[in-house]
C-alpha positions in Angstrom: -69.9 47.9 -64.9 -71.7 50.8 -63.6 -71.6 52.3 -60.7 -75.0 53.2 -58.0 -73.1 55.2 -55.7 -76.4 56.6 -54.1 -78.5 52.9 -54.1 -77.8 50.1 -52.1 -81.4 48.6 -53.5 -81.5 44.3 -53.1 -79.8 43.3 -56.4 -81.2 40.3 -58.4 -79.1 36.7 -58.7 -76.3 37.3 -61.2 -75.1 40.7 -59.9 -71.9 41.4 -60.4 -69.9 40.7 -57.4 -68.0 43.9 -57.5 -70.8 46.2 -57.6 -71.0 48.1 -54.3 -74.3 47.5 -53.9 -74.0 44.3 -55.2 -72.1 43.5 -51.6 -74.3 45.7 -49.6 -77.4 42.6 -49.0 -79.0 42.9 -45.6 -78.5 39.5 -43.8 -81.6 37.1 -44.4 -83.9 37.1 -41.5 -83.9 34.1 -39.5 -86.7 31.3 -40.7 -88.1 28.4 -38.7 -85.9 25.3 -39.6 -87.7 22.0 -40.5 -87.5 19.1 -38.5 -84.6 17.4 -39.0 -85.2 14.0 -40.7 -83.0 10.8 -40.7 -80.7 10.5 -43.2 -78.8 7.4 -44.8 -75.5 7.4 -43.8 -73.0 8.2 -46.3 -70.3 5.2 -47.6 -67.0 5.8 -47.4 -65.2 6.4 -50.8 -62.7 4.2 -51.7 -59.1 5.2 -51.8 -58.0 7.5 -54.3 -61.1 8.5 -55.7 -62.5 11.9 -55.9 -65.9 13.4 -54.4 -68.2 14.5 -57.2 -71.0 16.6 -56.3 -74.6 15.0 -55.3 -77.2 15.1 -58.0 -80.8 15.0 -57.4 -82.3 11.5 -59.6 -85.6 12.4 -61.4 -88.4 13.2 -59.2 -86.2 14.1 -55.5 -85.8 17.3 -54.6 -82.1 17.6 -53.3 -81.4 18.8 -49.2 -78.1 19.7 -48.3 -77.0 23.1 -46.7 -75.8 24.7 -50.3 -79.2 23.9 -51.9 -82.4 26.2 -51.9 -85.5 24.6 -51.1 -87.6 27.9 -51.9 -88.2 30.2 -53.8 -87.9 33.1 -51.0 -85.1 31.7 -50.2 -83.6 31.8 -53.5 -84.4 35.6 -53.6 -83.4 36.4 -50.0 -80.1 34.2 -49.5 -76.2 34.8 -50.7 -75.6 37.3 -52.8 -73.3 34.3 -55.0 -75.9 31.6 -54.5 -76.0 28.8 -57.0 -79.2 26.3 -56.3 -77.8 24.0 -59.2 -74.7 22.9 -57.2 -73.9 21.2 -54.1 -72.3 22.8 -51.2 -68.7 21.1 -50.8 -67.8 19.5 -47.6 -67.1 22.1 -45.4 -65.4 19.5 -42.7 -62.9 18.7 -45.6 -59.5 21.0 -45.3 -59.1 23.5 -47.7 -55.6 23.3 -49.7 -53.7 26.0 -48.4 -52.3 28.2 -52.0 -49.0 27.9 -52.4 -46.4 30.4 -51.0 -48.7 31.2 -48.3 -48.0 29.9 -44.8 -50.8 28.1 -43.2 -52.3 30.1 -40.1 -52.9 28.3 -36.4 -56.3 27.3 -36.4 -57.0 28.4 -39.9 -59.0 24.6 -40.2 -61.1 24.9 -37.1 -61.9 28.4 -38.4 -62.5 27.8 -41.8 -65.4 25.0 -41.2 -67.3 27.6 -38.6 -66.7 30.6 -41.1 -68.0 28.0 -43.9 -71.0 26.8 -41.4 -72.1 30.5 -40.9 -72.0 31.6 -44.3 -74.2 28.7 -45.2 -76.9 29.8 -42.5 -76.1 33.5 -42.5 -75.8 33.1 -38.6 -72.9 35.2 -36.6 -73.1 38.0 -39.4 -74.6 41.4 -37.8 -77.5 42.7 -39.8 -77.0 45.3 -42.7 -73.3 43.9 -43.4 -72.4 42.5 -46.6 -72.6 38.5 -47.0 -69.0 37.0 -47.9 -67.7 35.2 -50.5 -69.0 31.5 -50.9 -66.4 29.7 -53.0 -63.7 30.2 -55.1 -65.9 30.9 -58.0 -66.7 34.1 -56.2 -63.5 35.3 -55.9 -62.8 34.7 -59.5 -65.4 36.3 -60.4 -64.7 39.6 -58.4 -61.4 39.3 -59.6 -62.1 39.3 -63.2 -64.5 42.4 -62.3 -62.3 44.4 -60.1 -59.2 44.3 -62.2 -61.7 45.2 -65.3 -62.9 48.1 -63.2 -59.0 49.1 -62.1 -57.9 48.8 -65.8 -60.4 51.6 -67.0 -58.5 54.1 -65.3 -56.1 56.3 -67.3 -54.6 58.6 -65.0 -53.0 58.0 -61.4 -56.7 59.0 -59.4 -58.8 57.5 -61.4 -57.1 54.4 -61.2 -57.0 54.6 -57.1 -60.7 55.0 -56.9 -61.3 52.4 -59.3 -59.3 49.9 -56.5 -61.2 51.8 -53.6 -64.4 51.4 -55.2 -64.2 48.1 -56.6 -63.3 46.7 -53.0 -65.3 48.4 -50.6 -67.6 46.8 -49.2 -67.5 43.9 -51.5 -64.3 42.7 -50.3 -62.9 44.9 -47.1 -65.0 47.2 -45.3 -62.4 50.4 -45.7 -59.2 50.6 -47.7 -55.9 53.0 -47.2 -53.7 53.3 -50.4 -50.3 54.5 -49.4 -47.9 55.4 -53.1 -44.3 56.8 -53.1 -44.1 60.4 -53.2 -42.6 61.7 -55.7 -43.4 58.2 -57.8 -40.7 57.0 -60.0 -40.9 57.1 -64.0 -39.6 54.4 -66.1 -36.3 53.2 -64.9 -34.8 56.6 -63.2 -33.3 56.1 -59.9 -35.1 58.0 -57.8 -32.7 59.9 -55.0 -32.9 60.4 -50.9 -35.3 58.2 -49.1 -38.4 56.3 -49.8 -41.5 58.0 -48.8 -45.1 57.0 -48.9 -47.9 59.4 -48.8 -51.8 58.7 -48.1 -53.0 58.8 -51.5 -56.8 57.7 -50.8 -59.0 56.1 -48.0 -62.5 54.7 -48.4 -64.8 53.1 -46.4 -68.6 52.0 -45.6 -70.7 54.8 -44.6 -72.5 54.3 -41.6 -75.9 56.0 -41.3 -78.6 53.3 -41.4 -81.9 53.3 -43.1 -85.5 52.6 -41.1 -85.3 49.6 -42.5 -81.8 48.8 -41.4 -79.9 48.6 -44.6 -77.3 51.3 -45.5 -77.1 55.0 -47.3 -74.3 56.5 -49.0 -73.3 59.5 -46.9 -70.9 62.1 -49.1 -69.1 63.5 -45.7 -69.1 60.7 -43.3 -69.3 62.1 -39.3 -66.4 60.6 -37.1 -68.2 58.1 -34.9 -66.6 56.1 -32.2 -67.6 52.5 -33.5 -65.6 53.3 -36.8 -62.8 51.3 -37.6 -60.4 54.7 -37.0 -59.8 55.9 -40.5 -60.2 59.9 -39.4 -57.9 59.3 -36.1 -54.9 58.1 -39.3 -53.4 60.9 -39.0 -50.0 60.0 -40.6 -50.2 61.0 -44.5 -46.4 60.7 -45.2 -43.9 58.1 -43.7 -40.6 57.3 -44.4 -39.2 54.0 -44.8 -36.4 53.5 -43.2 -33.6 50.7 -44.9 -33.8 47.6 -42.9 -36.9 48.9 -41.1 -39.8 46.3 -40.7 -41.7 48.2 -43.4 -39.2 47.8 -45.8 -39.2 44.3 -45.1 -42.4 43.7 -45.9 -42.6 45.8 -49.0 -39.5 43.9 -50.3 -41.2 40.9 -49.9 -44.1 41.8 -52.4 -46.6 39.0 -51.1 -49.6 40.3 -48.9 -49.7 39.5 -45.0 -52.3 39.9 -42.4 -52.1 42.4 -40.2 -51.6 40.0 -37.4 -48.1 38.3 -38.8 -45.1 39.3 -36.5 -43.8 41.0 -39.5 -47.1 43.5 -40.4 -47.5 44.0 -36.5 -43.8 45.6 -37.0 -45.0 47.5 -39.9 -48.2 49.0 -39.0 -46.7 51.3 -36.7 -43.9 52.8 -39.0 -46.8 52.7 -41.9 -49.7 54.9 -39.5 -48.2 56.4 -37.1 -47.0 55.7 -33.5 -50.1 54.6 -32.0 -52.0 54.2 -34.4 -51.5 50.5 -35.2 -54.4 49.4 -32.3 -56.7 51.1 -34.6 -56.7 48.0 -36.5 -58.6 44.9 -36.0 -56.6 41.7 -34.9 -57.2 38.4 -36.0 -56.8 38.7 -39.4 -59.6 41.5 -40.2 -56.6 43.6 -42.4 -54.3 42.5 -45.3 -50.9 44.8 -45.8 -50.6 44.0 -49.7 -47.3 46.1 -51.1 -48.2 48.1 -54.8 -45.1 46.4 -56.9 -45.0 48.0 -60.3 -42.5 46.7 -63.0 -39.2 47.1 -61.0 -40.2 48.5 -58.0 -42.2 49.2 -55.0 -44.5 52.0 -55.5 -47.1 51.8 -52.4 -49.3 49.5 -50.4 -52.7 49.1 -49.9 -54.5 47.3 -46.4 -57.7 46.1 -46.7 -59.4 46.3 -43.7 -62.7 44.8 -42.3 -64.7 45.3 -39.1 -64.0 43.4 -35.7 -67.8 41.7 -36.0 -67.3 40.5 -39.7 -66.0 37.5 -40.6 -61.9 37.7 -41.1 -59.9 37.2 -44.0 -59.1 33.3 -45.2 -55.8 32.2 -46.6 -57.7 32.8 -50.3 -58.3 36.7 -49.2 -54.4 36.8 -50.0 -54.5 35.2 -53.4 -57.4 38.3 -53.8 -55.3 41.1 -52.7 -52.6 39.9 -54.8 -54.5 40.4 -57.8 -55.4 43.7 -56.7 -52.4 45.4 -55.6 -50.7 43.9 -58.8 -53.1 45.1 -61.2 -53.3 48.7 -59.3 -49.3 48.9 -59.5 -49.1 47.9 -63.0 -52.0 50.8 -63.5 -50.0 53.3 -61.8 -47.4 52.7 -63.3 -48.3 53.1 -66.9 -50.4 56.1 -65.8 -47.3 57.9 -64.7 -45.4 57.5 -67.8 -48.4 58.5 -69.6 -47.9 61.5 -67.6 -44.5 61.8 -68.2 -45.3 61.5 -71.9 -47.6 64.1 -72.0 -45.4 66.5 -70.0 -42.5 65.9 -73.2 -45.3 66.9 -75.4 -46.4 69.6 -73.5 -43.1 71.4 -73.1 -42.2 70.2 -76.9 -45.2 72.7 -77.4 -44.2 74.9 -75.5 -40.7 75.6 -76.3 -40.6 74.8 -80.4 -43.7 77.3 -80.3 -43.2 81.4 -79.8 -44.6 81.8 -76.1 -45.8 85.4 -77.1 -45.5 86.9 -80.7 -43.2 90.3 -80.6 -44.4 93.4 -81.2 -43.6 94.9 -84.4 -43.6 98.5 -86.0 -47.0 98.7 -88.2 -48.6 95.4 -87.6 -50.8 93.9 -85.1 -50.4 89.4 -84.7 -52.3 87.0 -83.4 -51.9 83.3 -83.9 -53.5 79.5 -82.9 -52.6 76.5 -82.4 -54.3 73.0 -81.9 -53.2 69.7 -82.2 -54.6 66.7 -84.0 -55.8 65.2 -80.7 -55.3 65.1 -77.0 -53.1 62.6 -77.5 -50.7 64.2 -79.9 -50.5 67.7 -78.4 -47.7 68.8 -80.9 -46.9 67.7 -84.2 -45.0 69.3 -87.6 -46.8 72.6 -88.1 -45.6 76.2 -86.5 -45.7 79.4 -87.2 -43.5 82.6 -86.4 -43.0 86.2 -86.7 -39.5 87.5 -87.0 -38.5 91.7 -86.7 -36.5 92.4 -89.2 -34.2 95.8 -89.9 -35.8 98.7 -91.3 -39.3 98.1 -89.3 -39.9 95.1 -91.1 -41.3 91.9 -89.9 -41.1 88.2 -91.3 -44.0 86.0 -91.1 -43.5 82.5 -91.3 -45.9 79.1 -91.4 -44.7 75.9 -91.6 -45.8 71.9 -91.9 -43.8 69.0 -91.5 -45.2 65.7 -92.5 -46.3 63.9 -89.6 -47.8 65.0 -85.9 -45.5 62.7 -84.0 -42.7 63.3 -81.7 -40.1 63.1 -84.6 -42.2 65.7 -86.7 -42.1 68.4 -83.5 -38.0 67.6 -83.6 -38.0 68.2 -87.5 -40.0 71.1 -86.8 -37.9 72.9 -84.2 -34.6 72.6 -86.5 -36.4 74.1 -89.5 -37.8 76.7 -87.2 -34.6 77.3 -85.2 -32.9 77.8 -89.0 -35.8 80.3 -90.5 -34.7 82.4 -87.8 -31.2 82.3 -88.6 -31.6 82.9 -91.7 -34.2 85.7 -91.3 -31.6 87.3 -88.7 -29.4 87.7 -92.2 -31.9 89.6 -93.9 -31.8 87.3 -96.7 -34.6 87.2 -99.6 -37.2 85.3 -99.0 -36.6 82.6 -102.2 -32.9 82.1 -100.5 -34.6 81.4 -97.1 -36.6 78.5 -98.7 -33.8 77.8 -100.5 -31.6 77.5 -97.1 -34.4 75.7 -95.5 -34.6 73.2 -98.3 -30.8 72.5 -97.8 -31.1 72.1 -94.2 -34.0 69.4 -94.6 -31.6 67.3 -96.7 -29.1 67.3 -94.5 -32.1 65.6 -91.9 -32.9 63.4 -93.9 -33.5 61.8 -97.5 -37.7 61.9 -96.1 -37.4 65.0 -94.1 -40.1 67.1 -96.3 -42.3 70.2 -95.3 -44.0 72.9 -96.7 -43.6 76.3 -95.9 -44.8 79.7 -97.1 -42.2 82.6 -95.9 -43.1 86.4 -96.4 -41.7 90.0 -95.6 -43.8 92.8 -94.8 -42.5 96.3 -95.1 -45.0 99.2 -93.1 -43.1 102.0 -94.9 -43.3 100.7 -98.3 -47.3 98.8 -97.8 -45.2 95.9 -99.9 -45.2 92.3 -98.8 -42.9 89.6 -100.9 -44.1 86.1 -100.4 -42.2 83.2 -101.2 -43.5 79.8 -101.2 -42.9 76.2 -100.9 -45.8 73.9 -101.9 -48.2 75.6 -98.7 -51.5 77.0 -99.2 -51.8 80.1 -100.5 -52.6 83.0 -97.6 -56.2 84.5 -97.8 -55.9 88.4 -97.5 -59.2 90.1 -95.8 -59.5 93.9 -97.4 -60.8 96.4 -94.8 -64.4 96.8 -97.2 -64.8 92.9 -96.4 -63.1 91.7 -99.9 -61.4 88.0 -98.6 -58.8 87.1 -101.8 -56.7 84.5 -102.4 -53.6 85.9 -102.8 -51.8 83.8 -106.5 -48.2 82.9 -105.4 -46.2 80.5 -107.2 -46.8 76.7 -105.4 -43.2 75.6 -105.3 -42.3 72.4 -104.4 -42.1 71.2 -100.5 -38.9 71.6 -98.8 -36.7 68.6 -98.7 -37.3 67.7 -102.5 -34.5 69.6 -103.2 -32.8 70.9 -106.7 -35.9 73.1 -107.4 -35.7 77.3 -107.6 -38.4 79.1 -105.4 -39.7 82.6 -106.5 -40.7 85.8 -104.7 -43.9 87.6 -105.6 -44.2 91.2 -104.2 -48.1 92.4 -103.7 -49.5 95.0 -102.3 -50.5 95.1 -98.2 -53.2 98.2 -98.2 -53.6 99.7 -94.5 -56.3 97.9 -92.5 -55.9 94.6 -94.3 -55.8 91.5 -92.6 -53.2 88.2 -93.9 -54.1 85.4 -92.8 -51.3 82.3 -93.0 -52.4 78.4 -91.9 -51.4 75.3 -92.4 -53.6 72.7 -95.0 -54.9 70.9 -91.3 -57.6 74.0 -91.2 -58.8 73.5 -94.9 -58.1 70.3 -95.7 -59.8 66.3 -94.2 -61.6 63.2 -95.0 -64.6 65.2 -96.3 -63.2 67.7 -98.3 -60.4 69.1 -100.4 -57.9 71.6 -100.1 -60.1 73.4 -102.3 -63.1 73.5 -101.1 -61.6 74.2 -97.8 -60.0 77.6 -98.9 -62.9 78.7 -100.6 -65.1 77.7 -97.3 -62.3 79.9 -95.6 -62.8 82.7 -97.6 -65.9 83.2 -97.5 -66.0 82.6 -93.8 -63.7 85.3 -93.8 -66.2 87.7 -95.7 -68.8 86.4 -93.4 -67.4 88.1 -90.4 -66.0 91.1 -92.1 -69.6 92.0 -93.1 -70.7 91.7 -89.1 -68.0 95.1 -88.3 -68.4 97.3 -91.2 -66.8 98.2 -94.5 -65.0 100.7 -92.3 -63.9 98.8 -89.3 -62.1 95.6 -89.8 -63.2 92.6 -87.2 -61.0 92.6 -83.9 -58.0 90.0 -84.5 -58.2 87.7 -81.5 -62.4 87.4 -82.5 -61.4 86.6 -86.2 -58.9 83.9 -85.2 -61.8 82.3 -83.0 -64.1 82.4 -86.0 -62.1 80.8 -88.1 -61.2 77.7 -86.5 -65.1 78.0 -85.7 -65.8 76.8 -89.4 -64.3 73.1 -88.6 -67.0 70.0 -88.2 -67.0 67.3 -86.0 -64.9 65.5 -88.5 -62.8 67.9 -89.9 -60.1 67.6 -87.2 -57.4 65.3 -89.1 -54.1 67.1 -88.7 -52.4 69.7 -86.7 -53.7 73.4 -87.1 -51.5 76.6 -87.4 -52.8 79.9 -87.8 -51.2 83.7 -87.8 -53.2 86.3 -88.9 -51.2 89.9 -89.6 -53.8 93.3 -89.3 -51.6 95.6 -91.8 -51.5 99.2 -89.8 -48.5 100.8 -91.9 -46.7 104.0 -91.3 -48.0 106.8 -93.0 -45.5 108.5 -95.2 -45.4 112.0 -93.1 -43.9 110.1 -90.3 -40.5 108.6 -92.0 -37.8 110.9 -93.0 -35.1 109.4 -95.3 -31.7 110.9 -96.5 -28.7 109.8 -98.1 -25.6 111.2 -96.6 -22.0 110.9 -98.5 -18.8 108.8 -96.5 -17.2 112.5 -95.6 -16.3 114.3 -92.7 -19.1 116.7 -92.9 -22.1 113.9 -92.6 -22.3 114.0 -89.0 -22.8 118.0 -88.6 -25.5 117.1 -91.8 -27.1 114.5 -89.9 -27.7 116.4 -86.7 -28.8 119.6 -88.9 -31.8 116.6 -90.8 -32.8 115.2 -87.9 -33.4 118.5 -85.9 -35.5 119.8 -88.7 -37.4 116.6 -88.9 -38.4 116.4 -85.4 -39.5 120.3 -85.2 -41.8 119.1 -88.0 -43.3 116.4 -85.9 -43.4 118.5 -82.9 -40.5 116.6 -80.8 -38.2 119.6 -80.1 -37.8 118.2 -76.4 -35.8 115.2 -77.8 -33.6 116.8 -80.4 -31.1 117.4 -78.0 -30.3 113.2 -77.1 -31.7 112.8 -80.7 -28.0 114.9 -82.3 -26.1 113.8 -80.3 -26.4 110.2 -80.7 -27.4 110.8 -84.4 -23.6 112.2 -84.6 -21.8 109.1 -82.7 -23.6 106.7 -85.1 -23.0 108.7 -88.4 -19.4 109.6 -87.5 -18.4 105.2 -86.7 -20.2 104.6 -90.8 -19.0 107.2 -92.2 -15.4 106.2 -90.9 -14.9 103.2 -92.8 -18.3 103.2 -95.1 -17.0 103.2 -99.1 -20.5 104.2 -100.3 -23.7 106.7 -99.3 -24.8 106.2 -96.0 -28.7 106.0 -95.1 -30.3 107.7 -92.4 -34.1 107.0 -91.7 -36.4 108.7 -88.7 -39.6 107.1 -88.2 -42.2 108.4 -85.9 -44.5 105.9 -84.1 -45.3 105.1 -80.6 -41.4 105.8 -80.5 -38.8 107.7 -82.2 -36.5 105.2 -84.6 -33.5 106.1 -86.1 -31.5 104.1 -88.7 -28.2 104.1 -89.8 -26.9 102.0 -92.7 -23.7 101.3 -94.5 -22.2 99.0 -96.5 -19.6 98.0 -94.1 -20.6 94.5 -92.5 -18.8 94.2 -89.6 -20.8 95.0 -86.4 -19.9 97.3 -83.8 -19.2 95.9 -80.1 -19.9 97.9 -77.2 -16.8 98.6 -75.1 -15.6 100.0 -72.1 -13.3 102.8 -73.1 -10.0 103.4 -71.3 -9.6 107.1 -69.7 -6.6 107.9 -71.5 -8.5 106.9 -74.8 -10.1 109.8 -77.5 -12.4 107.6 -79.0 -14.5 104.2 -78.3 -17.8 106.0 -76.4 -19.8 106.4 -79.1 -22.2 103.2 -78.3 -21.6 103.9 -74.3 -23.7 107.0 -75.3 -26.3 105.3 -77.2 -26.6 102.4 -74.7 -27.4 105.0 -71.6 -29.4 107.4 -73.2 -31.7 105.2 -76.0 -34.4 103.0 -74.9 -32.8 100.2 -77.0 -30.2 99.6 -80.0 -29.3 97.0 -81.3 -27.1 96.0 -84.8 -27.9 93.7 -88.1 -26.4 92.4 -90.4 -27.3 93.0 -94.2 -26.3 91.4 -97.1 -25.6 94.5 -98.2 -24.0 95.6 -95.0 -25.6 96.5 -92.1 -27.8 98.6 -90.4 -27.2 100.0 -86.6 -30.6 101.8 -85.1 -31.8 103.0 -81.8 -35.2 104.2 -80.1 -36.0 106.9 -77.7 -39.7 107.3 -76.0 -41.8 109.7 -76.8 
C-alpha cells in the first residue's frame, strides 16, 4: 500500500479503502432526481425463506437506491460503490454482533444513516463518505492490519494505526501506551501509567475547489475537535478507578457509555472530556497485548459526520488488537537488541590499553543488524617486562550461545596471559577450557607476544588465519605459522614460532569473516588482503607508514556487497620498539650489598639519559624493592630501566609469592617498603612468572 501523504486527488473505483486519500472524496454534488415512477409492489416472502438480491432479467436496466444508472455517477458516487449488487434493505434491522450491547435507537438510526449514505445527503462537503457495508469494513480491515503489521519498531507501528485510520475511519486518533511498557512477562512495579504516545488528525485548510490539503503544522482553530487543548500526556490509573475498569474489560465502548463518560476524564484531563463529541462520534478501544493492558486508543469523529454503528466496534477491535500485539513484539525486539548490544559491549574491550612500544587499533562488525555480536573478538593484554599479548579469536557460530562461548574463552586468555605463560600452553589452556564447554564447543584462535626491547614476536596458532605483516617500505607478507588444529578438538600439541617485528611495521590479526564468503576462498581473500595492504602503503611513502585508524578503514573497505557472511574482527599492532639506548639491564646477586649496587646502576643510568632530577625518588624506591628480593630470592636478581614517555623500573626474582601492601605498625622496623613506592610512583603493580615474579613501578618524566 503506498502512501500520498501530499495528494488527496479523486481515486478511481477499486482504491484501497485504507488509503488516506482513498477516504478523502468530496461529497457528490446534488443532481436532479427523475420522476418517480410506479412500481409493482413487492410479495411478501414466505416464512422462513431468505431475501436474495434482485437481478436485472435480460434487457432491464435495474433501479433501486444501491444501483448506478450512469456513468458519472459511477465515477462521482461512494468511494466503495459496487453497481453489480443490490443495496440490502435498509428498513430491515441489522443483527447486532455478539458481545456488544444494543444502543437506544440504534434501529431508527441505522435506516437514516443507511438512507443518507445511499444519497450522500446530511454529509458536509469535503468530508470523507462512510463505509457502505460490511464488505467495506472487511476490506479496511484486511488493509489496516496489513499496513500496522509492517511496522518493526514501537513508532513505526503507532503511525502505521494513525495513518491507516485517519480519515478513513475516524477523523483524529489519540494513542495512549504504558510508560515504561512491560517486556515479556516481568511484573512491572508502582502504578500504571499511560503517556500520549501519538495524535493524528484531518488537516483543515481547504482547497478553491473545496477539497482538502495536507498541512505539516496544523494552526489551532476553534472548529477543531480539541486535540491541541489535550493537554494531559501522562495519567495514572488508579485501581478501581473507572479507567481501570474499562481497560480491564478489553472490548471498545463509545464515548457516550456511562462507563467511558467515567473514563474520559481520568484519561484527558479534568475538563477535558467535553472536548469530545457525544453521541457516539468516539470509540475508547483498550491496546491488550498478550497478557496485559498496554494502552488505548479513541477514535474520534467530527460532531457533523455520521457517528459510529455497533459494527465500528467490531473495527476498532481489530485495530487496537493488532496494534497491541505489534507493540508488543516490537518491544521485545527491543529488549533483544539491547542483550545484544550490551553482549557487545561488555564481552568486547571498550578501549584497547596503552602499551610500552606499540600503537592498537581494532574493528568490529557483525554479520547483520540482526546479529550485532557473534563468536569472534579480539584483545590486547600488557604483559611484564613491556610486553603486550595480542589475541584474535572465532567461535563457530554468530548467535547468542557463540558471544557466551566467546566471553569464557576470552575471560580465560586473560587468565592465562596474567600468568605469563607461553603462548603454545595458552592454546593449550584454552583448548582444555573449550572441552570442558562442551563436546562442540570449537574455535580458532591465533595468540602472540610482542616484546619492544627484544623487536621479537612469538605467535602461536590454532587453525586461524595467518596474520599479514605490512613492512614500513610497503612489503605486505604473510607471516608462515604452523595452522594447528581449532580449539576444542583437543589431544593435539600447538607450536610457537618466534619472527622478527622490525620498527614501523604494522600486524595485522582478523578473523576468516574479512577474507573469506560465498564468492571466494580463504585464499584468495588473504592474497586480496595483502595486496590491499600494499595498496595503501604505496599512497604514504616508503618512509612513513599509513596512519592506523585510516588503514583499519581501508581494509574492511575491500569487502563487496556480498562478502558480508560472518562476523569481522580486526586488530592491527604499528610496531614502535624501544631503542636499545633507552633500557638498562643488570644482574644483581641475592646479597646484602645489591641494594647500595642498585642505587649506585640506576643513578648512573639516569645521568646518561639526562634525568638527574628523579634520581633522588628513583634510589630510594630502587633500594626498598631490591632489598624485599634479595631477602628471600635464591638466585640473581634482575633489574631493568627503561626510558619512554615514563621512567620503568623492573625488579625480578625467582621467588613467586607477591608482595601485599600493608599498613605498618609504629613500633615496627620494617613493612614500608611498598608504602614508599605506592606514594611516590605513578603506578606499581606485581606479576606473577613462571619463573617467579616481577615487581615494577613508573615515575613521570
Amino acid at each position: 500500500m503506498t502512501e500520498h501523504p501530499t495528494s488527496y486527488e479523486r481515486p478511481q473505483p477499486g482504491v484501497d479503502p485504507a488509503e488516506a486519500r482513498g477516504a478523502l472524496l468530496r461529497s457528490p454534488q446534488p443532481q436532479a432526481q427523475p420522476q418517480a415512477t410506479s412500481q409493482p409492489q413487492a410479495q411478501p416472502r414466505p416464512s422462513g425463506t431468505t431475501a436474495l438480491p434482485a437481478q436485472a432479467r435480460a434487457g432491464e436496466t435495474p433501479s433501486g437506491p444501491g444501483t448506478s444508472t450512469s456513468k458519472e455517477h459511477s465515477v462521482n458516487g461512494p468511494e466503495h460503490a459496487q453497481p453489480t449488487s443490490a443495496e440490502p434493505d435498509p428498513h430491515r434491522p441489522r443483527p447486532t454482533p455478539e458481545g456488544i450491547p444494543p444502543q437506544p435507537g440504534a434501529e431508527q438510526e441505522r435506516a437514516v444513516g443507511a438512507q443518507e449514505r445511499r444519497s450522500g445527503r446530511g454529509l458536509p462537503p469535503g468530508r470523507p463518505m462512510p463505509m457502505r457495508r460490511d464488505g467495506d469494513r472487511l476490506r479496511f480491515v484486511g488493509a489496516a492490519t496489513r499496513r500496522i503489521a509492517r511496522g518493526i519498531d514501537l513508532d513505526e507501528i503507532v503511525m502505521g494505526l494513525c495513518r491507516a485510520t485517519v480519515p478513513t475511519f475516524s477523523d483524529a486518533i489519540l494513542v495512549y501506551l504504558r510508560d515504561p511498557l512491560p517486556v515479556g512477562d516481568e511484573r512491572p512495579v508502582g502504578p500504571v501509567v499511560l503517556r500520549l504516545r501519538r495524535t493524528d488528525r484531518i488537516p483543515e485548510e481547504r482547497d478553491t475547489e473545496g477539497g482538502f490539503l495536507p498541512v505539516p503544522v496544523p494552526e489551532p482553530d476553534p472548529a477543531d475537535i480539541g486535540l491541541a487543548a489535550l493537554t494531559a500526556e501522562l495519567c495514572e490509573v488508579r485501581p478501581g478507578g473507572a479507567l481501570n475498569e474499562v481497560l480491564r474489560g478489553v472490548r471498545p465502548v463509545f464515548a457516550d457509555s456511562p462507563a467511558a463518560r467515567a473514563a474520559l476524564p481520568e484519561l484527558l484531563g479534568e475538563g477535558n472530556e467535553s472536548l469530545v463529541p457525544g453521541a457516539q462520534h468516539a470509540i475508547l478501544a483498550p491496546l491488550r497485548g498478550r497478557r496485559r493492558v498496554i494502552g488505548a486508543a479513541l477514535f474520534i469523529r467530527r460532531p457533523e459526520r455520521l457517528a459510529f454503528e455497533a459494527d465500528d466496534l467490531l473495527v476498532a477491535a481489530q485495530l487496537a488488537t493488532h496494534s497491541a500485539l505489534g507493540i508488543d513484539k516490537a518491544v521485545l525486539y527491543g529488549r533483544e537488541a539491547y542483550i545484544a548490544d550490551e553482549l557487545q559491549r561488555t564481552m568486547l574491550p571498550e578501549n584497547l590499553p596503552t602499551a610500552t612500544g606499540v600503537r592498537l587499533a581494532s574493528r568490529y562488525l557483525p554479520a547483520a543488524e540482526t546479529a550485532r555480536v557473534g563468536g569472534d573478538w579480539y584483545d590486547a593484554i600488557p604483559l611484564p617486562g613491556s610486553r603486550v599479548a595480542l589475541v584474535v579469536g572465532d567461535v563457530m557460530g554468530h548467535s547468542m550461545t557463540s558471544a557466551a562461548i566467546m566471553g569464557q574463552l576470552r575471560t580465560t586468555a586473560q587468565t592465562l596471559a596474567g600468568l605469563d605463560l607461553p603462548p603454545q600452553e595458552v592454546l593449550h589452556h584454552l583448548d582444555e577450557q573449550a572441552q570442558r564447554l562442551g563436546s562442540d564447543r570449537m574455535a580458532t584462535c591465533l595468540y602472540a607476544v610482542y616484546d619492544p626491547v627484544s623487536h621479537r614476536i612469538t605467535i602461536a596458532n590454532a587453525g586461524h588465519p595467518p596474520p599479514v605483516l605490512l613492512h614500513l617500505g610497503g612489503r605486505a607478507e604473510v607471516l608462515r605459522v604452523p595452522a594447528g588444529a581449532p580449539i576444542g578438538v583437543g589431544g593435539v600439541d600447538f607450536e610457537a614460532v618466534e619472527l622478527d617485528a622490525p620498527a614501523g611495521a604494522t600486524l595485522l590479526l582478523y578473523t576468516d569473516g574479512l577474507v573469506e564468503s560465498r564468492l571466494r576462498d580463504v585464499w584468495t581473500g588473504i592474497e586480496q588482503l595483502r595486496e590491499k595492504l600494499a595498496a595503501t602503503a604505496q599512497l604514504t611513502g616508503p618512509d612513513h607508514p599509513p596512519p592506523l585508524e585510516a588503514l583499519c578503514d581501508e581494509v574492511l573497505d575491500m569487502l563487496g556487497p556480498g562478502d558480508r557472511d560472518d562476523d569481522i574482527a580486526l586488530l592491527a599492532a604499528r610496531f614502535d620498539g624501544i631503542a636499545p639506548s633507552d633500557v638498562a639491564y643488570w644482574f644483581l646477586e641475592p646479597e646484602d650489598a645489591a641494594p647500595g649496587r642498585a642505587r649506585r646502576l640506576a643513578r648512573r643510568a639516569l645521568a646518561r639519559w639526562g634525568l638527574e632530577e628523579l634520581s633522588d625518588s628513583v634510589e630510594l624506591l630502587v633500594s626498598e624493592v631490591v632489598t624485599n628480593a634479595v631477602r628471600y630470592a635464591s638466585r640473581p636478581v634482575t633489574l631493568r630501566l627503561l626510558r619512554t614517555d615514563v621512567l620503568r623500573c623492573e625488579v625480578g626474582d625467582d621467588v613467586p609469592q607477591l608482595p601485599r601492601l600493608r599498613q605498618a605498625r609504629a613500633t615496627d622496623e620494617g613493612g614500608r617498603g611498598l608504602y614508599l613506592v605506592n606514594r611516590l610512583a605513578r603506578r606499581w603493580g606485581a606479576t606473577r612468572l613462571s619463573t617467579g615474579k616481577v615487581v615494577w613501578f613508573e615515575l613521570n618524566r
